[in-house]
C-alpha positions, 0 to 999 in steps of 0.5 A: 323541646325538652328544657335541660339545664345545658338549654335554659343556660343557653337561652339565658345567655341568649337573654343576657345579650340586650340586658347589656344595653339595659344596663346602660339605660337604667343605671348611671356609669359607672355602675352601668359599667360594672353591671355590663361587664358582669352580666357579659362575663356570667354570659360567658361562662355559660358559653362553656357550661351549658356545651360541657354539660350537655356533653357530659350528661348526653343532653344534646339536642336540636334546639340547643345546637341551633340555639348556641350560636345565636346567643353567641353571636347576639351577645358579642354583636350587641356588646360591641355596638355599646362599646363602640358607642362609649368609645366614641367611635374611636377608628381603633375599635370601629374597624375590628368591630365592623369586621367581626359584625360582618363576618358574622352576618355572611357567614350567618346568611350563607348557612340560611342559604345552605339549609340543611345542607349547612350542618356538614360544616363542622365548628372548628376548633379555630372557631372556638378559640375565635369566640373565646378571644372576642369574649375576652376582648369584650370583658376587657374593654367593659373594664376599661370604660370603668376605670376611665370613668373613675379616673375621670371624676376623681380627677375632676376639678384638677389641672393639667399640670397637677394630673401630670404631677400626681402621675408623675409622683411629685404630688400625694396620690390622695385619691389613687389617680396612677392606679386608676389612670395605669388601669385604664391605659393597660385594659384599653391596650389589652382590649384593643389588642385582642380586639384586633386579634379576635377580628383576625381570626374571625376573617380566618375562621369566615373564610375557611368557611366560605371555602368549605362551602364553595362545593355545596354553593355550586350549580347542579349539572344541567 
């Protein structure tokens, strides 16, 4: 195995995906939030470089094209089991998570089951733009716990009616509560949105895969 640059991205953003729960470990929120959201957005980015620049510089190889959709996989899986944590299991991000895992563990045994013959399958273009919305999803959502965190200490303390009232206007916003709170509500709406979208295709892209390998799947003629 050579190690190109194309590669060793890869096997960073393969590395990045527990460094997320690291983060969430060893630092109090909400820098954990911040570091996640970093480290999974630098991830990201990889995502395209290192296919782009093995591309470009005809560094293609075995390892990387088997490599990619692990550390694609492994970096969405882990990011939502801490998502789904921090949100407390709320049934809005429990149900489109638990559809992205499962697709991706299926789909992920039946190319184990199809061996060599699994490579026929081509990614399709429906696929990457599954990956991409996840991704954005993610990155969204990581803010969002953020912002609830900031909006929750500085308003710690504070009554109803005084929250209310600094949201409302009728009270000096001293401390940027609306900023926050409006931070807040847009990203988890944002994020859930796409969350759902994402869990949409990734049922679409699963079953177009399931159908293309349907062929492959059957018994041999006696």
């Amino acid at each position: 195995m050579t190690w190109t640059i194309p590669n060793i991205l890869t096997l960073l953003r393969l590395l990045a995906a527990p460094g997320v729960v690291v983060m969430f470990l060893y630092f109090n929120r909400p820098l954990a939030d911040w570091f996640a959201l970093v480290l999974f957005l630098g991830a990201a980015v990889t995502d395209y470089f290192d296919g782009a620049l093995a591309r470009a510089w005809k560094q293609e190889s075995r390892f990387g094209a088997m490599l990619d959709p692990i550390a694609d996989k492994a970096m969405v899986v882990i990011a939502l089991l801490v998502i789904t944590g921090y949100a407390g299991m709320n049934p809005w991000i429990l149900l489109p998570a638990t559809l992205i895992m499962f697709r991706e563990v299926f789909v992920s045994g039946l190319r184990e089951f199809l061996g060599n013959t699994a490579g026929t399958l081509k990614v399709t273009a429906l696929a990457k733009w599954k990956t991409t919305v996840q991704m954005v999803a993610i990155g969204v959502l990581f803010s969002t716990g953020a912002f609830e965190h900031y909006f929750g200490m500085q308003s710690f303390g504070m009554d109803r009616e005084t929250i209310a009232g600094v949201l409302a206007g009728d009270i000096p916003d001293e401390l940027g509560l609306v900023w926050k709170y409006q931070g807040m509500i847009w990203s988890w709406y944002i994020g859930v949105g796409l969350l759902w979208v994402a869990a949409a295709l990734t049922l679409l892209t699963g079953i177009d895969y399931f159908r293309k390998s349907v062929p492959l799947l059957k018994d041999a003629a006696p």
